[in-house]
C-alpha positions in Angstrom: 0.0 0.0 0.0 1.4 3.5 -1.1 1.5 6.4 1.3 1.9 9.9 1.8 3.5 11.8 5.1 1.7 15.1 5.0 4.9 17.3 5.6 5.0 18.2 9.2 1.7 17.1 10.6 3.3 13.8 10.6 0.0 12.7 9.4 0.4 9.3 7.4 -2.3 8.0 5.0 -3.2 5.7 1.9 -2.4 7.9 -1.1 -6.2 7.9 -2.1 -8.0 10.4 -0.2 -11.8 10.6 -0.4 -13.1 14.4 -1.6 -16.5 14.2 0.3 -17.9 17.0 -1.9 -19.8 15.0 -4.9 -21.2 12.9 -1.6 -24.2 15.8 -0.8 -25.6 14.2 -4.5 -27.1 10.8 -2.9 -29.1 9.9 0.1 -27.7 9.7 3.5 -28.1 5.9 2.5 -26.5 5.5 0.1 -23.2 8.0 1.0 -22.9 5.5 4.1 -22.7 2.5 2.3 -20.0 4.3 -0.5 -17.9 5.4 2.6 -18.0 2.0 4.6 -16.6 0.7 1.5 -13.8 2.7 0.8 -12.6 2.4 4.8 -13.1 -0.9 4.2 -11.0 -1.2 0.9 -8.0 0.6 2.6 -8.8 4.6 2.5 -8.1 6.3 5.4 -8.4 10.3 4.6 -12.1 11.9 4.2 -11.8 15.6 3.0 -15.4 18.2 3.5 -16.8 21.2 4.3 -18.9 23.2 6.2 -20.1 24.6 2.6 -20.9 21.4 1.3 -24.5 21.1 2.7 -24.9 17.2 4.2 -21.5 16.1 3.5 -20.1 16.6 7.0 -23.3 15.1 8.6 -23.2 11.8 5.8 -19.3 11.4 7.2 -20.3 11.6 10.7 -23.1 8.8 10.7 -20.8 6.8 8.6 -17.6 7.1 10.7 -19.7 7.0 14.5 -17.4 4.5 16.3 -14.6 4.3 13.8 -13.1 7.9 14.3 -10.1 6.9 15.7 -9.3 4.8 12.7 -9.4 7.4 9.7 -8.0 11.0 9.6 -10.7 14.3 8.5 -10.3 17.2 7.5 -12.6 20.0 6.9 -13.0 23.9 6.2 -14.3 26.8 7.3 -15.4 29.9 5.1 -15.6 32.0 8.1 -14.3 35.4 7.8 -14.6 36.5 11.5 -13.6 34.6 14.4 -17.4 34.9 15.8 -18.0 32.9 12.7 -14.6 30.7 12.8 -16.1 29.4 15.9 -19.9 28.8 15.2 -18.8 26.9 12.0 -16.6 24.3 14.3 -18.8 23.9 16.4 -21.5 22.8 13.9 -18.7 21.3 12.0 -17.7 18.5 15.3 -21.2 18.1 15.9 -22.2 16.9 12.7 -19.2 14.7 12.7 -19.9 12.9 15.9 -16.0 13.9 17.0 -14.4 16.1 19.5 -11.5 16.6 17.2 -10.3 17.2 13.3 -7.4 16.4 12.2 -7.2 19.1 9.5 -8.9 22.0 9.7 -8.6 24.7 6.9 -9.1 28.0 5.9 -11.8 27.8 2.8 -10.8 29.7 -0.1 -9.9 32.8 1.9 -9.1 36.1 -0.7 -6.5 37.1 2.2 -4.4 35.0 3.9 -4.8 34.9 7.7 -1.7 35.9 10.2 -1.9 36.3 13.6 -3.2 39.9 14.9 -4.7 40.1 11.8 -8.5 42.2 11.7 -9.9 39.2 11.2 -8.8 37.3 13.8 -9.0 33.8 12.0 -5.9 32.5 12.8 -5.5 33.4 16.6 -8.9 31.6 16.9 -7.5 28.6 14.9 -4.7 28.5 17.3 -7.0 28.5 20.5 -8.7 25.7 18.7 -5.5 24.2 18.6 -4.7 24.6 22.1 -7.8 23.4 23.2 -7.5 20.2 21.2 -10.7 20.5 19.3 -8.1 20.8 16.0 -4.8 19.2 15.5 -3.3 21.1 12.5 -4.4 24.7 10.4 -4.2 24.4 6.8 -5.4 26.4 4.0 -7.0 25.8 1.0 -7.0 28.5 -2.3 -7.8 29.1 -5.7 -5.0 31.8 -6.1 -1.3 31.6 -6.9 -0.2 35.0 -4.8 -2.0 33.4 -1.5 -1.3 29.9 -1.8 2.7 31.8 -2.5 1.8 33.9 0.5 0.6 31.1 3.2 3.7 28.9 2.1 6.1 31.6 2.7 4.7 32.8 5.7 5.4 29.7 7.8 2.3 29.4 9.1 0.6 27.0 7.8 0.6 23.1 8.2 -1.1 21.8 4.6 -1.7 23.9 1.7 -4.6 22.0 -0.6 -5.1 23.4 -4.4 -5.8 22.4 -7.7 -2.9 20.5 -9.0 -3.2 17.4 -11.5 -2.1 16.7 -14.8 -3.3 19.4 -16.6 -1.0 21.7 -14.0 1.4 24.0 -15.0 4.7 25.2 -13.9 3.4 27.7 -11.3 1.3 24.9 -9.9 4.6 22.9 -10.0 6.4 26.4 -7.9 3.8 25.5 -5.1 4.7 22.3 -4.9 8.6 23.0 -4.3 7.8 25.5 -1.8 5.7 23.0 0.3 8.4 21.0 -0.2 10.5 23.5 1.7 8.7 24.1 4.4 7.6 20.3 5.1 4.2 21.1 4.4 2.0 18.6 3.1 0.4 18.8 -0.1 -3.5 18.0 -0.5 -4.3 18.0 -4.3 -7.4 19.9 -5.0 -9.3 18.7 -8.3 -7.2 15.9 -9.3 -9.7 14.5 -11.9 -9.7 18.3 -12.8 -13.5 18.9 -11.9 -14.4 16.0 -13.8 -12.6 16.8 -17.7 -10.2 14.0 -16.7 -11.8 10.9 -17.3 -8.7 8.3 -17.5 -8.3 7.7 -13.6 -5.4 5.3 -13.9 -3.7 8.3 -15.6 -4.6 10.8 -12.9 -3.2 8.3 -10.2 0.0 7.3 -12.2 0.2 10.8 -12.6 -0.1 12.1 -8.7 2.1 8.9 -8.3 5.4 10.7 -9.4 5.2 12.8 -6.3 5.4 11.1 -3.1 4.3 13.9 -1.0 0.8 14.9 -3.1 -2.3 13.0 -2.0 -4.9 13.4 -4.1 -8.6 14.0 -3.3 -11.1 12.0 -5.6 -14.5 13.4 -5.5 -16.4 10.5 -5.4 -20.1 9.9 -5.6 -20.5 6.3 -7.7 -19.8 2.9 -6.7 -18.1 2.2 -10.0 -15.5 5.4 -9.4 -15.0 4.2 -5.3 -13.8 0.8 -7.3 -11.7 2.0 -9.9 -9.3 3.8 -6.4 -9.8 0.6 -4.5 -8.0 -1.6 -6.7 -5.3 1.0 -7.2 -4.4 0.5 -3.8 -3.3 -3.0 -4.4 -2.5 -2.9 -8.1 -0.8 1.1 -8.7 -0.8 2.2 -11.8 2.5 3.1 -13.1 3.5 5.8 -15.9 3.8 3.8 -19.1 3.9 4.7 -22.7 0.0 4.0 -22.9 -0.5 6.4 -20.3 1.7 9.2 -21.2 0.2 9.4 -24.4 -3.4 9.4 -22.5 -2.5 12.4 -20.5 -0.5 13.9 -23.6 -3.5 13.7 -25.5 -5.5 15.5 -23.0 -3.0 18.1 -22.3 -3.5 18.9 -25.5 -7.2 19.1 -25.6 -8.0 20.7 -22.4 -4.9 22.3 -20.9 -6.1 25.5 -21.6 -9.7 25.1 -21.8 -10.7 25.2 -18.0 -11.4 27.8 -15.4 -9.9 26.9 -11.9 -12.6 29.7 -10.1 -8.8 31.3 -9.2 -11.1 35.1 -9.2 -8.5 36.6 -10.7 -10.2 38.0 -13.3 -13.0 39.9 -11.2 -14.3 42.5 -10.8 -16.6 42.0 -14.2 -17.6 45.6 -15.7 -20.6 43.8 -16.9 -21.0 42.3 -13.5 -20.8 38.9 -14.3 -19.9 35.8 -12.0 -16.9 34.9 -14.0 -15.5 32.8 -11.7 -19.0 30.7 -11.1 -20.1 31.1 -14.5 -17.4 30.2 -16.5 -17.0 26.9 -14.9 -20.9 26.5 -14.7 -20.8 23.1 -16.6 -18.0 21.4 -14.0 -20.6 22.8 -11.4 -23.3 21.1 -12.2 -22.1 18.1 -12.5 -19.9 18.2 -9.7 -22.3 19.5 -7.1 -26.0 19.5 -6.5 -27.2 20.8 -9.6 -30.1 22.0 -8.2 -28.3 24.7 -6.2 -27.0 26.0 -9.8 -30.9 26.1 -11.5 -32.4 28.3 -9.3 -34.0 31.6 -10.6 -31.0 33.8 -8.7 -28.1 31.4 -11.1 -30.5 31.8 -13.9 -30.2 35.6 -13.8 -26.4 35.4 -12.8 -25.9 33.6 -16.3 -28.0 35.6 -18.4 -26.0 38.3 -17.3 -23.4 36.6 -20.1 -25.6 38.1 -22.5 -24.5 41.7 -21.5 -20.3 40.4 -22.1 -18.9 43.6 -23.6 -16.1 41.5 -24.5 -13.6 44.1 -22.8 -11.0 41.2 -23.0 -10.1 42.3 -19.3 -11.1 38.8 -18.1 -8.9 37.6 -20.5 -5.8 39.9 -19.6 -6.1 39.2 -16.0 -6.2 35.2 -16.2 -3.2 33.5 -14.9 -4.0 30.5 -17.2 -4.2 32.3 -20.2 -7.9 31.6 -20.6 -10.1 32.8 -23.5 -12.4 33.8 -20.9 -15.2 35.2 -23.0 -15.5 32.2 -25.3 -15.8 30.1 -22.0 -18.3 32.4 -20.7 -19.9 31.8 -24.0 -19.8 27.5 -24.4 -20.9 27.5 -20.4 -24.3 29.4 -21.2 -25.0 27.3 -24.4 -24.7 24.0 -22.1 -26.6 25.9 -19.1 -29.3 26.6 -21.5 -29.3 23.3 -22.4 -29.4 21.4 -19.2 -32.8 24.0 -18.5 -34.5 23.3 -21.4 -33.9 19.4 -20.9 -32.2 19.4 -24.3 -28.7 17.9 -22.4 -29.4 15.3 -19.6 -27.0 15.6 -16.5 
């Protein structure tokens, strides 16, 4: 069985982690049964949210009396510490535990110090004190603060988008966790769902000891497919290379990470929502993207003024507008019932 130290936390695991996130899609049922299997078959890391509805509340019923035998982690998208502390206690509550292993700043658009205004991370260190969580990470969509909470020292794990459609400044990250003995939780590592060819993914995430991927898992037949790479790995091979080659090719430049970079909108559009509307709805409850408020927040595509400033300010060289464009056709089509999710 492969595993991965997460950097100073000391924390050990199989090098499948379980992204809870697609889990708020099924029944309370049916999640239970998906995540008795995978402790079963050997995975031992559970990643959630406070943001991610039932997903913490699904973990808890399925881990009652087996907590001491996995390792969770979740996040908070508190901006206060008034809210820090409402959100854990909700969050060890719905877990049944009086501890987390990992508990993370969500997505922040600052990074949290001590004596900050926001007082986030003093009250994650009280947390710490009192026991009620063992390590702080952070999680992020942007370069400059994922660069910002790696050089600062502070943190204990850094989780962001990296797989095989990564670039070099993804790669930067990486090294810098390296550094600082941080341990690496990779974010999206079937890419929101465009990668498709899991054996690649792994074999990929495989040539870096210290990264453990998070699959977001919600199907039986995708909780398999990890399960038996626990026994059998796969390894980098010609057939795969030319797999994730292909890909590269295809899609390497045709997917928004929600980074924000390129808000504020002068048309006022969610570009960082919208233009990865089709990975949202079939990632996450779709029903939370089909309400009358997303349905106004992507008709507001229609008022584009194709400025190109989306596109100026996008790290990953994105033709923003175009994607902006393709999301609304598919959102369109997924209302009308045209395109079956």
């Amino acid at each position: 069985m492969t595993t991965v130290r997460l950097g100073k936390t000391e924390i050990t695991v199989n090098k499948n982690g379980f992204g809870a996130l697609p889990i708020q899609r099924i029944t309370k049922s049916e999640a239970v049964y998906l995540l008795h299997k995978a402790f079963d078959g050997g995975i031992n890391f559970y990643d959630t949210a406070r943001a991610y509805t039932d997903s913490e509340e699904k973990l808890g019923e399925a881990f009652d009396g087996r907590r001491d035998r996995i390792r969770i982690s979740s996040k908070t998208g508190a901006r206060t510490a008034e809210d820090f502390w409402k959100d854990l206690e909700v969050t060890l509550r719905n877990l049944k535990t009086d501890h987390l292993d990992i508990y993370q700043f969500h997505n922040p658009s600052f990074c949290p110090k001590p004596g900050d205004e926001s007082g986030l991370y003093d009250a994650a260190l009280e947390a710490k004190k009192k026991g009620m969580i063992l390590h702080i990470g952070i999680t992020n969509h942007r370069l400059n603060i994922a660069r910002e909470a790696i050089e600062s020292g502070l943190y204990e794990t850094l989780q962001f988008p990296f797989c095989y459609l990564s670039g070099e400044q993804e790669q930067e990250l990486l090294e810098g966790c390296r550094r600082q003995d941080m341990g690496f939780l990779s974010m999206k590592a079937l890419s929101g769902g465009l990668i498709t060819n899991a054996a690649a993914a792994y074999a990929f995430q495989a040539q870096y000891p210290e990264t453990l991927p998070l699959w977001g898992i919600q199907r039986e037949s995708e909780l398999d497919q990890f399960l038996s790479f626990i026994q059998n790995p796969p390894v980098m091979d010609e057939e795969l290379s030319a797999v994730i080659e292909k890909d590269r090719r295809e899609l390497q430049g045709d997917f928004c990470r929600g980074c924000g970079y390129c808000m504020p909108c002068p048309a006022g559009i969610e570009i960082n929502n919208c233009a990865r509307m089709s990975l949202l709805l079939r990632r996450a409850p779709s029903k939370a993207h089909l309400t009358p408020e997303w349905q106004e927040k992507m008709k507001k595509i229609e008022d584009c003024r194709h400025c190109g400033s989306c596109k100026q300010k996008c790290p990953y060289g994105l033709d923003t507008p175009e994607l902006l464009k393709r999301n609304y056709e598919d959102y369109k089509k997924v209302l009308s019932g045209e395109t079956k999710l």
